[in-house]
N, CA, C and O of each residue as an XYZ file, in Angstrom:
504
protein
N      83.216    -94.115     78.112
C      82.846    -93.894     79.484
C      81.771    -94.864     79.923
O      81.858    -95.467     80.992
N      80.659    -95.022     79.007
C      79.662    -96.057     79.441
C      79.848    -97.568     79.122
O      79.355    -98.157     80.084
N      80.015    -97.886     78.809
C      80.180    -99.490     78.970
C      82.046    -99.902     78.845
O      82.551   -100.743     78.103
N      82.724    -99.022     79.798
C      83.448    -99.735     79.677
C      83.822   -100.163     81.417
O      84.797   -100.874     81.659
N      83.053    -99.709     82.376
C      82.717    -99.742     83.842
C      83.026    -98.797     84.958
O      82.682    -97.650     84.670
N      83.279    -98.854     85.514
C      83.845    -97.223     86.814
C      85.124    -96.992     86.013
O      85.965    -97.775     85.572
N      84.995    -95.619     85.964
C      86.536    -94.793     85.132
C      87.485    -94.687     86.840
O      87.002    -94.600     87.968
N      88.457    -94.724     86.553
C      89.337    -94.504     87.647
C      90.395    -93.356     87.502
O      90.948    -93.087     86.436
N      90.617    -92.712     88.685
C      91.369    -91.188     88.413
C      92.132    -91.071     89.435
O      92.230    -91.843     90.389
N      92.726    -90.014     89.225
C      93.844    -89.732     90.033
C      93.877    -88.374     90.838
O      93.005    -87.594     90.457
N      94.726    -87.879     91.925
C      94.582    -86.893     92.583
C      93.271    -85.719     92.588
O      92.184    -86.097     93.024
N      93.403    -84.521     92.169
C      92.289    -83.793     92.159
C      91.138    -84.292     90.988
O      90.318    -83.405     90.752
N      90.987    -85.256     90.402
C      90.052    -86.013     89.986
C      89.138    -86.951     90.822
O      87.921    -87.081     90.692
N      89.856    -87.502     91.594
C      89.184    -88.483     92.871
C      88.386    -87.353     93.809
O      87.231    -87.500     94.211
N      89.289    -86.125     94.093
C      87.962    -85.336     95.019
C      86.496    -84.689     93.906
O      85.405    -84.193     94.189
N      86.862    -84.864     93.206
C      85.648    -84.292     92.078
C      84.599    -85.416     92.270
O      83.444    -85.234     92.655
N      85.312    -86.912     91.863
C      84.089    -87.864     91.453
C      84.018    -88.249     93.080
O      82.901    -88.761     93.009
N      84.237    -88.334     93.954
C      83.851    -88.151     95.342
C      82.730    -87.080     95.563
O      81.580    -87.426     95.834
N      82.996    -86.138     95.475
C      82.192    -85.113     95.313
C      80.735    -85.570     94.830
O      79.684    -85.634     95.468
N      81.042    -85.892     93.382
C      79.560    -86.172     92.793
C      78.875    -87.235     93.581
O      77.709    -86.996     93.893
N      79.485    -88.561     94.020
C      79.076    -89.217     94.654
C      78.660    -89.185     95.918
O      77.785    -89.944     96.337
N      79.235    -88.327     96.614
C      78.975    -87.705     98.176
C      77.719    -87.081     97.798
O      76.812    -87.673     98.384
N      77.251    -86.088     97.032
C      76.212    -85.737     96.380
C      74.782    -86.237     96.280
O      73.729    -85.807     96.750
N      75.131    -87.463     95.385
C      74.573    -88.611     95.044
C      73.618    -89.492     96.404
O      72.390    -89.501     96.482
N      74.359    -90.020     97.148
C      74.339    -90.289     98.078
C      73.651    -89.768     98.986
O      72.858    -90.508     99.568
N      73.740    -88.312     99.393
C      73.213    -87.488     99.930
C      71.555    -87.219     99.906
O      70.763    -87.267    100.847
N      71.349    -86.956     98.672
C      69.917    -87.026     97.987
C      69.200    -88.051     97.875
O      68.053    -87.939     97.442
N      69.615    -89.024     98.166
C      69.655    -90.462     97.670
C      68.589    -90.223     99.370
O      67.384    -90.046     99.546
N      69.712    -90.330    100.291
C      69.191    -90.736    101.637
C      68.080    -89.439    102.211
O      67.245    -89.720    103.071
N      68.177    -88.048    101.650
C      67.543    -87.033    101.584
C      65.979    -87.541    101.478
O      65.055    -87.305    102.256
N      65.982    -88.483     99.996
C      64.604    -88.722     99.941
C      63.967    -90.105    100.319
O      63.183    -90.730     99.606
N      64.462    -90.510    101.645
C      63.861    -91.738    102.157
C      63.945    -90.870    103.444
O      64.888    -90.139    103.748
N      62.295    -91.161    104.462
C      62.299    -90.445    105.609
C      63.192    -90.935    106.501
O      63.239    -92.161    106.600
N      63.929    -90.268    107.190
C      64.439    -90.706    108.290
C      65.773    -91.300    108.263
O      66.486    -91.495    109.247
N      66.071    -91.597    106.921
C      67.789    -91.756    106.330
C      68.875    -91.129    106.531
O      70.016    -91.583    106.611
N      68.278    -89.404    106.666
C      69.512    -88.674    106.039
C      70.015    -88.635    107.662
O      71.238    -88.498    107.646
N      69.599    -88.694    108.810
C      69.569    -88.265    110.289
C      70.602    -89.634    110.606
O      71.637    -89.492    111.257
N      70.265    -90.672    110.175
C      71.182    -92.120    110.066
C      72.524    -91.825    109.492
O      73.617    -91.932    110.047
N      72.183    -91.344    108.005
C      74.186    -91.132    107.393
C      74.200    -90.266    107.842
O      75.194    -89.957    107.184
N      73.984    -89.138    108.623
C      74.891    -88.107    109.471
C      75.579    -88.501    110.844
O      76.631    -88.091    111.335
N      74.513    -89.571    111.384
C      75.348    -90.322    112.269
C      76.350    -91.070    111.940
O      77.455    -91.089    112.483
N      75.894    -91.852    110.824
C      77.260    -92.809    110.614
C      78.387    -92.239    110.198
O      79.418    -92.680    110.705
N      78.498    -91.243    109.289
C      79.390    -90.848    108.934
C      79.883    -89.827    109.915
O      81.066    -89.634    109.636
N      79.566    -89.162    110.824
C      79.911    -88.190    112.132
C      79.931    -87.048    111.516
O      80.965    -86.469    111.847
N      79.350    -86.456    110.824
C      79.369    -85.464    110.537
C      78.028    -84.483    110.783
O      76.978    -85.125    110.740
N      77.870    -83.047    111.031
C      76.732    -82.441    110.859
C      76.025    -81.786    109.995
O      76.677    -80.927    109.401
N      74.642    -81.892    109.624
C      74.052    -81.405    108.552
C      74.349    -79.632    107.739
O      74.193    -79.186    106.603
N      74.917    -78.965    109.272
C      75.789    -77.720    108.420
C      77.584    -78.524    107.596
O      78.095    -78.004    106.605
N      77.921    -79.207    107.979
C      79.298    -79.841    107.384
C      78.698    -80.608    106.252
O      79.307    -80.124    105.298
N      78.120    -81.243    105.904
C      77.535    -81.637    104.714
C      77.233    -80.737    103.708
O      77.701    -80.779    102.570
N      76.204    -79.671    104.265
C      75.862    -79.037    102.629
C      77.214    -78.012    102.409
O      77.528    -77.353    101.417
N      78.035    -78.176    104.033
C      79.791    -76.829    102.910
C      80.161    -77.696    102.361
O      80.888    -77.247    101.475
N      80.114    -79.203    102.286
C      80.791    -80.078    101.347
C      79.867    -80.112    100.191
O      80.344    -80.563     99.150
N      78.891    -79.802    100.181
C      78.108    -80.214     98.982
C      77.968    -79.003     97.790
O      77.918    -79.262     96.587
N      77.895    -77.193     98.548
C      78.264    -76.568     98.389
C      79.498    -76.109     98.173
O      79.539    -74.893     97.985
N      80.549    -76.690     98.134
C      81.684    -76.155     97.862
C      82.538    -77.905     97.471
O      82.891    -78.655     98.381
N      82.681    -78.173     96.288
C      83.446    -79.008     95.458
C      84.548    -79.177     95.577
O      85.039    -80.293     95.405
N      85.141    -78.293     95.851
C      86.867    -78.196     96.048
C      87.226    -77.896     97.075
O      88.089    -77.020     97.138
N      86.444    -78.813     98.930
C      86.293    -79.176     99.983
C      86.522    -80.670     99.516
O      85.841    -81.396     98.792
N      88.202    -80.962    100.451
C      88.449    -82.398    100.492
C      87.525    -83.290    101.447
O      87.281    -83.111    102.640
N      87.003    -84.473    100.445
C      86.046    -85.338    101.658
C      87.042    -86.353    102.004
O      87.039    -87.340    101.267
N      87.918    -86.334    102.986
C      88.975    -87.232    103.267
C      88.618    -88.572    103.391
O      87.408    -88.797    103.383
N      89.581    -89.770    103.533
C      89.374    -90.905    103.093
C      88.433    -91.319    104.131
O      87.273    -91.632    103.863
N      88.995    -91.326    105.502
C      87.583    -91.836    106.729
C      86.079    -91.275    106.441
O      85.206    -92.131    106.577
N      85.702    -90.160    106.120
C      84.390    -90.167    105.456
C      84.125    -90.531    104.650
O      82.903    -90.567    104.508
N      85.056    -91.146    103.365
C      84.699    -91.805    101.775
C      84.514    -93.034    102.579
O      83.326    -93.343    102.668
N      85.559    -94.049    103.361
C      84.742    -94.895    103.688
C      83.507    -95.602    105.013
O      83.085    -96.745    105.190
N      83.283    -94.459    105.642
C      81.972    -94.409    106.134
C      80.831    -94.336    105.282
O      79.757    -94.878    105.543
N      81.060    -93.693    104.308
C      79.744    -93.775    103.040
C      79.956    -94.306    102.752
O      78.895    -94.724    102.290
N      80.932    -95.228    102.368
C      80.813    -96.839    101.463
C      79.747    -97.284    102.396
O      78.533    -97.234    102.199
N      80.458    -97.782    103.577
C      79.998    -98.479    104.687
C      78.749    -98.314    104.815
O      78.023    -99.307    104.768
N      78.156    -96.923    105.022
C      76.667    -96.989    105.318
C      75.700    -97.128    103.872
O      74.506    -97.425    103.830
N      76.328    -96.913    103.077
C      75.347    -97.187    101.632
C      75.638    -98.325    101.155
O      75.035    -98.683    100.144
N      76.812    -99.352    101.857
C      76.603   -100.737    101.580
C      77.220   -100.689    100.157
O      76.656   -101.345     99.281
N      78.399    -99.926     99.830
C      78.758   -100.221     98.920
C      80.368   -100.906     99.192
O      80.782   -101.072    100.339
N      81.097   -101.227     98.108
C      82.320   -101.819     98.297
C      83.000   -100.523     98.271
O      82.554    -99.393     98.071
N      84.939   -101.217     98.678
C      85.616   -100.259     99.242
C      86.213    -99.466     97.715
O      86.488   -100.054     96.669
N      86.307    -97.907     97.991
C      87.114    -97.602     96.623
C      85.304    -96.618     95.677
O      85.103    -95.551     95.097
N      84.721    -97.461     95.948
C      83.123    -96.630     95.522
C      82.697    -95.507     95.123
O      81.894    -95.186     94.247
N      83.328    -94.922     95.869
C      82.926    -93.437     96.207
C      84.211    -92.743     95.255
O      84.024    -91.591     94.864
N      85.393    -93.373     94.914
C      86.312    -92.641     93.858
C      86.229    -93.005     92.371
O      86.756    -92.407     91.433
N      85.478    -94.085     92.341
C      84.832    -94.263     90.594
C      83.488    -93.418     90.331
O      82.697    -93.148     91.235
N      83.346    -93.087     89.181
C      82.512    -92.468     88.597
C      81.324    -93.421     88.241
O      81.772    -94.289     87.492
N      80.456    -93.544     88.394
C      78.901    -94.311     88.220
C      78.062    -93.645     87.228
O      78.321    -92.495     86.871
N      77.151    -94.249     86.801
C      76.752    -93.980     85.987
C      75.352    -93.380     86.317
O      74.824    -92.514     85.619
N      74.744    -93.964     87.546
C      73.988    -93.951     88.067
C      74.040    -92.261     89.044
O      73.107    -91.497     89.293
N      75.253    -92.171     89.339
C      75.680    -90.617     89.720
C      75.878    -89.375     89.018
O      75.768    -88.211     89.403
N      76.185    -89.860     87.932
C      76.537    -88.509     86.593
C      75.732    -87.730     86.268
O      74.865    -88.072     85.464
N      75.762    -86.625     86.714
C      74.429    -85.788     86.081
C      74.425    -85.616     84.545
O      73.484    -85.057     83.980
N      75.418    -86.072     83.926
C      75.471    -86.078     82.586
C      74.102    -87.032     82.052
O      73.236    -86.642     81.268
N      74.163    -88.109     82.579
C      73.326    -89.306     82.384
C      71.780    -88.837     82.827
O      70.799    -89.453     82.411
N      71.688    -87.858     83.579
C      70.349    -87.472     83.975
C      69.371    -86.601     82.308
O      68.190    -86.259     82.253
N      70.379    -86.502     81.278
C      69.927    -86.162     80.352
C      69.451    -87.177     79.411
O      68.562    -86.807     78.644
N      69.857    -88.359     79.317
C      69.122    -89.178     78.733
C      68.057    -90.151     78.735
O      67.913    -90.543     79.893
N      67.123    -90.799     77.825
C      66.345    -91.013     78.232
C      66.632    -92.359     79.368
O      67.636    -92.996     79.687
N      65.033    -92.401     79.809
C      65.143    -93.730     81.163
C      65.839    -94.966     80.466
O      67.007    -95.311     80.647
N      65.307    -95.316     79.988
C      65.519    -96.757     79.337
C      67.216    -96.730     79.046
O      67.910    -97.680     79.408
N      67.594    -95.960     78.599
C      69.248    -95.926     78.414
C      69.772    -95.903     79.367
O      70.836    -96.508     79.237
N      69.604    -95.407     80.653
C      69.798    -94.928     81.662
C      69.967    -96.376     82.103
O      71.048    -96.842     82.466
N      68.684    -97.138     82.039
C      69.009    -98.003     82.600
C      69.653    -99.128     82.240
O      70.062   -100.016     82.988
N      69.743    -99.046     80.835
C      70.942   -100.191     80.269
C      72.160    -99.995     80.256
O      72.857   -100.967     79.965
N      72.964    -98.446     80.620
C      74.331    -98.573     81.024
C      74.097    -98.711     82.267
O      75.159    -99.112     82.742
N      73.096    -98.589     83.339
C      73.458    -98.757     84.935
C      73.636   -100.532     84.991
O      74.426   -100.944     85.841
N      72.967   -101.512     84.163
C      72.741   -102.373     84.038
C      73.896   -102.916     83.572
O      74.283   -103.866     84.253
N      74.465   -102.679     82.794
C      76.091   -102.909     81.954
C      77.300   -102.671     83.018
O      78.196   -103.473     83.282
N      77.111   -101.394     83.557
C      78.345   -101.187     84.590
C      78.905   -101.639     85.734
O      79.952   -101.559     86.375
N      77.423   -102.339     85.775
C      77.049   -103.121     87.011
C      77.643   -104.608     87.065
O      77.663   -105.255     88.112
N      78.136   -105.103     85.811
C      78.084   -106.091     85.491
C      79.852   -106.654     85.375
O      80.751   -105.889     85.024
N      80.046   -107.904     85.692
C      81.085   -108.385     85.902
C      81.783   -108.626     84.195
O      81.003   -108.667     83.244
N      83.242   -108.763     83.990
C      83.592   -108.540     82.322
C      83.201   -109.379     81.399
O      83.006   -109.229     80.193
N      83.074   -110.602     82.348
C      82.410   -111.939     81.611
C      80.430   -111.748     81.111
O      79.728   -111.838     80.104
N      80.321   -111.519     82.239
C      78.721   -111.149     81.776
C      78.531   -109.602     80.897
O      77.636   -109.352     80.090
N      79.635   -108.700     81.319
C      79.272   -107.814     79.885
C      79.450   -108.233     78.193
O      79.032   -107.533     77.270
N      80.170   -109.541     78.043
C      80.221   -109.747     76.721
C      79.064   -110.361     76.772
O      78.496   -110.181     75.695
N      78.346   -111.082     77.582
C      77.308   -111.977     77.173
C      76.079   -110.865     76.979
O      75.124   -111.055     76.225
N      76.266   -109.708     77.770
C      75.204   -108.679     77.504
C      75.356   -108.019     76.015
O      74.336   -107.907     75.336
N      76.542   -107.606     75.529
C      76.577   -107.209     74.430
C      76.532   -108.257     73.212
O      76.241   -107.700     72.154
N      76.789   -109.895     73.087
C      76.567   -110.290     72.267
C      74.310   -110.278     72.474
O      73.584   -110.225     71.481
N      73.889   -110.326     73.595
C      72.191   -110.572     73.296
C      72.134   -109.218     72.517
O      71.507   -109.268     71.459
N      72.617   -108.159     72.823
C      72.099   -106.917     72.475
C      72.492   -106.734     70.525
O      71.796   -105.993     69.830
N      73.454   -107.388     70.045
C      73.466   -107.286     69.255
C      72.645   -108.635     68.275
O      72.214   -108.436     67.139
N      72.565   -109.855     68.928
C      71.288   -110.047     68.219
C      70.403   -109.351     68.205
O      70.064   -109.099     67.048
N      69.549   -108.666     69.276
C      68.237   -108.143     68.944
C      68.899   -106.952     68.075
O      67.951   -106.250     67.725
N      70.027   -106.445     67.602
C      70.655   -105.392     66.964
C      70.102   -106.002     65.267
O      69.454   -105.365     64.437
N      70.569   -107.272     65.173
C      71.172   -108.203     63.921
C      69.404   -108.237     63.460
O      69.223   -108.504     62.272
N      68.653   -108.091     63.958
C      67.265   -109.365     63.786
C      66.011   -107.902     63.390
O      64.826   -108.148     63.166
């Protein structure tokens, strides 16, 4: 799951990792003042329609709101249906520093992940 880059899924899997990411996102803009009032505009939605989506998981976030949150979080298209690493509450259990070397890895294009894993295994080797 971690270094091999966004997992990709299919039907009721895509509204799950949507979900987490709609989530994600949410909190994200929650804790910068004056953000969250912005992605409710952009995305057209109202702050009671947000938390029944946030509150309730198995509420479809249809595709025109997946890509309005691309759009306003400036991410690329498709975003919001891969799993991040940076989103996983799984990952919220480990420590920082790991945390930040798979966000750092996933992030990374296939060519520069071998060049990341051959440095890492020198300092592995040494």
């Amino acid at each position: 799951m971690f270094g091999l880059g966004p997992i990709r899924a299919t039907g009721r899997d895509i509204q799950a990792i949507r979900h987490q990411n709609f989530a994600y996102i949410v909190e994200s803009c929650k804790s910068q003042q004056g953000k969250i009032h912005r992605f409710l505009q952009a995305i057209g939605l109202s702050r009671k329609k947000v938390e029944e989506h946030l509150n309730n998981p198995f509420l479809t976030i249809p595709d025109r709101i997946a890509k309005k949150c691309e759009k306003f979080y400036k991410k690329p298209n498709g975003w919001l249906d891969e799993q991040h690493v940076e989103a996983n509450p799984v990952c919220a259990a480990f420590p920082e520093d790991m945390r930040r070397v798979m966000e750092v890895y996933s992030g990374l294009a296939d060519e520069k992940r071998k060049l990341f894993l051959q440095i890492a295994e020198v300092f592995n080797d040494s």
